[in-house]
C-alpha positions in Angstrom: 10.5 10.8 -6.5 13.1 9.8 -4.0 15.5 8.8 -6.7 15.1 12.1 -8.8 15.8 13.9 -5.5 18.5 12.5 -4.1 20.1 10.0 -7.3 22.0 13.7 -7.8 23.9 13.9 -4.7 25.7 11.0 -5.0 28.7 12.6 -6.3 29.6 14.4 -3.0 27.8 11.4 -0.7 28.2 7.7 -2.0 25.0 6.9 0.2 22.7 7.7 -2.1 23.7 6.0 -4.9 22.2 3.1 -3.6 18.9 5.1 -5.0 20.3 4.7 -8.7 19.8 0.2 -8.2 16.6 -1.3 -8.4 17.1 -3.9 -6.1 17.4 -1.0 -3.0 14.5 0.9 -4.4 12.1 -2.3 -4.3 13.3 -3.2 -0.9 12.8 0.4 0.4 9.0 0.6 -1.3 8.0 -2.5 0.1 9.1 -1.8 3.5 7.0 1.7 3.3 4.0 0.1 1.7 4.2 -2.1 4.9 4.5 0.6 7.3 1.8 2.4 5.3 -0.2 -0.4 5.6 0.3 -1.0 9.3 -0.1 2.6 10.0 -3.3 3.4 8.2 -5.4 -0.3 8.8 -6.9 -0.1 12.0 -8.1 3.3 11.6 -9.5 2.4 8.2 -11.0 -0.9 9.5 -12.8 1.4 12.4 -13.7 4.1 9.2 -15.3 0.8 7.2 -17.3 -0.5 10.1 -19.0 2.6 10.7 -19.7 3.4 7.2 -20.6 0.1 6.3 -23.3 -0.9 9.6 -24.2 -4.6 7.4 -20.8 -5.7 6.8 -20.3 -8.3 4.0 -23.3 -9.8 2.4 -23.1 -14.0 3.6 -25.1 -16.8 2.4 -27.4 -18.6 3.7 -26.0 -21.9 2.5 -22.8 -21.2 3.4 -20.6 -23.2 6.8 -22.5 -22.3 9.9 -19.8 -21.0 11.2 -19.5 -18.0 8.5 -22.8 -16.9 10.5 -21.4 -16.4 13.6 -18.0 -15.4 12.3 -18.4 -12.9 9.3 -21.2 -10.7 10.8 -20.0 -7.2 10.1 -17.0 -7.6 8.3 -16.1 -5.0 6.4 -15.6 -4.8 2.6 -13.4 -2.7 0.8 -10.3 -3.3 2.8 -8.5 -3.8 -0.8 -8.2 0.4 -0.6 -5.6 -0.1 1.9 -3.3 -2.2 -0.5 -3.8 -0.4 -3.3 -3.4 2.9 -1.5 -0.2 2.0 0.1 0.9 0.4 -3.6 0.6 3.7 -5.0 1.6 5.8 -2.0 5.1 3.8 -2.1 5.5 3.4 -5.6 5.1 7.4 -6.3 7.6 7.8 -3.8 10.4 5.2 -4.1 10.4 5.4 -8.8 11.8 7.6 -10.8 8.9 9.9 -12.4 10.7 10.3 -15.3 9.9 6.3 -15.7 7.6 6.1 -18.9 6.1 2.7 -17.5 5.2 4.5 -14.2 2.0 6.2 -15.1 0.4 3.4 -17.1 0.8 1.1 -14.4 -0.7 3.2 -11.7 
């Protein structure tokens, strides 16, 4: 989105055409997948505890220590990545990309 919004102003500011080279634009999404990440973790960590009182199921034949250790850890914590994949992907790729919508 950010490239098809600002790819155009380039002519009268030569700042953004970094936005027409990949290189920039997979720099820039990983950094806000980061940041997305960092920003949105702990509250959805807190949101997974509470909805999820058992935590991950653990064996019984498993290390001792997994017993002590992995009581109430929370599953699901792969909607985070793939949330801030998509989040930063929509934003930082052209939508007029025809291999954008099959991958997501």
């Amino acid at each position: 989105m950010l490239p098809d919004l600002l790819t155009p102003l380039a002519g009268e500011y030569q700042f953004f055409n970094l936005f027409r080279y990949i290189t920039f634009r997979t720099g820039g999404a990983t950094i806000t997948a980061l940041i997305i990440s960092l920003m949105f973790g702990p509250a959805m960590i807190r949101w997974l505890k509470s909805h999820q009182a058992e935590g991950q199921p653990i064996r019984a034949d498993g290390p001792e220590s997994h017993l002590v250790t992995k009581i109430g850890t929370p599953t699901m914590g792969g909607l985070l990545i793939l949330g801030a994949f998509a989040l930063s992907t929509l934003l930082w790729m052209p939508l007029s990309n025809p291999y954008l919508w099959p991958v997501l």
